[in-house]
C-alpha positions in Angstrom: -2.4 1.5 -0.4 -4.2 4.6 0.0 -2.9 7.8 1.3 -4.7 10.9 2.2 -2.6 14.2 2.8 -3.5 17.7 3.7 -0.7 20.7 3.7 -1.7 23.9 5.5 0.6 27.1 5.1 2.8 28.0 7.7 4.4 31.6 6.8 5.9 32.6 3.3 8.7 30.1 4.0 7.5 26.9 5.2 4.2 24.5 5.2 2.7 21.8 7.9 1.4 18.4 6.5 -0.4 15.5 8.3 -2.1 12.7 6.8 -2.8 9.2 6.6 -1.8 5.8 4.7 -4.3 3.1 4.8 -2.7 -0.6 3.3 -5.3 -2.9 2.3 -5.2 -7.2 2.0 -7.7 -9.3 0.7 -8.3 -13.1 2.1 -5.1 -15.0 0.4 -4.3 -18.6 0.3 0.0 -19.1 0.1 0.3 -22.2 -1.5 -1.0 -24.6 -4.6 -4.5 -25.8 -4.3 -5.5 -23.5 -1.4 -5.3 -25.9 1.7 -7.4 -24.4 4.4 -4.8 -24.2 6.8 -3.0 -21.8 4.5 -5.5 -19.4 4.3 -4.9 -15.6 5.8 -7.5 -13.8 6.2 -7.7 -10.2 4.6 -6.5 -7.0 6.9 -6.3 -3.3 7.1 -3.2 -1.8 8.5 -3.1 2.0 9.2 -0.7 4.4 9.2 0.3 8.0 10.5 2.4 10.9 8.8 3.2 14.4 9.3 6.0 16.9 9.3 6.9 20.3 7.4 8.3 21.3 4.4 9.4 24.5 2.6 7.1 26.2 0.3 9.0 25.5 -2.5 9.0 21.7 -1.7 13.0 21.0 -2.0 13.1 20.0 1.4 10.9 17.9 3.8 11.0 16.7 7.9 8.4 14.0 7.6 7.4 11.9 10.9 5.8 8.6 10.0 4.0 5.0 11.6 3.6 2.5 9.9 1.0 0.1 11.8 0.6 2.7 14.2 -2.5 -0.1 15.9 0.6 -2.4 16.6 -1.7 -5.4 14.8 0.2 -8.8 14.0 -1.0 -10.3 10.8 0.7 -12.7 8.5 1.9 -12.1 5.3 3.2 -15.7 4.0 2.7 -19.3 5.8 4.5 -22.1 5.0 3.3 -25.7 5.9 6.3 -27.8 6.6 6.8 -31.8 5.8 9.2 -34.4 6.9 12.5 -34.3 5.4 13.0 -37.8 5.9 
């Protein structure tokens, strides 16, 4: 995950921060031997912060997204077999 973060000074008492978190996936397989039909392919998901905090950084109002493109991707697949 990356995260990028840029504070700006308010007044004497309090500073504004925005930023951004970026988490990264490579193409995966979830299972032994790599079956095709298991393989997810590799993703970006972006997220969104920002808030204010006092200048001497014991307290923090932080507004955050995670996923903030609303994009469905898998993180695990499971390839089921008959119980019987």
């Amino acid at each position: 995950m990356n995260d990028i973060r840029y504070k700006f000074a308010l007044n004497d008492a309090f500073d504004l921060f925005a930023g951004s978190a970026f988490t990264y996936n490579s193409r995966m397989n979830s299972s032994i031997g790599s079956p095709a039909v298991l393989t997810i392919d590799g993703f970006t998901l972006p997220g969104l912060q920002a808030g204010v905090e006092t200048s001497d950084g014991k307290y923090r109002f932080t507004l955050w997204g995670k996923n903030v493109t609303n994009n469905y991707r898998w993180s695990s697949t499971f390839l089921g077999g008959s119980t019987r």
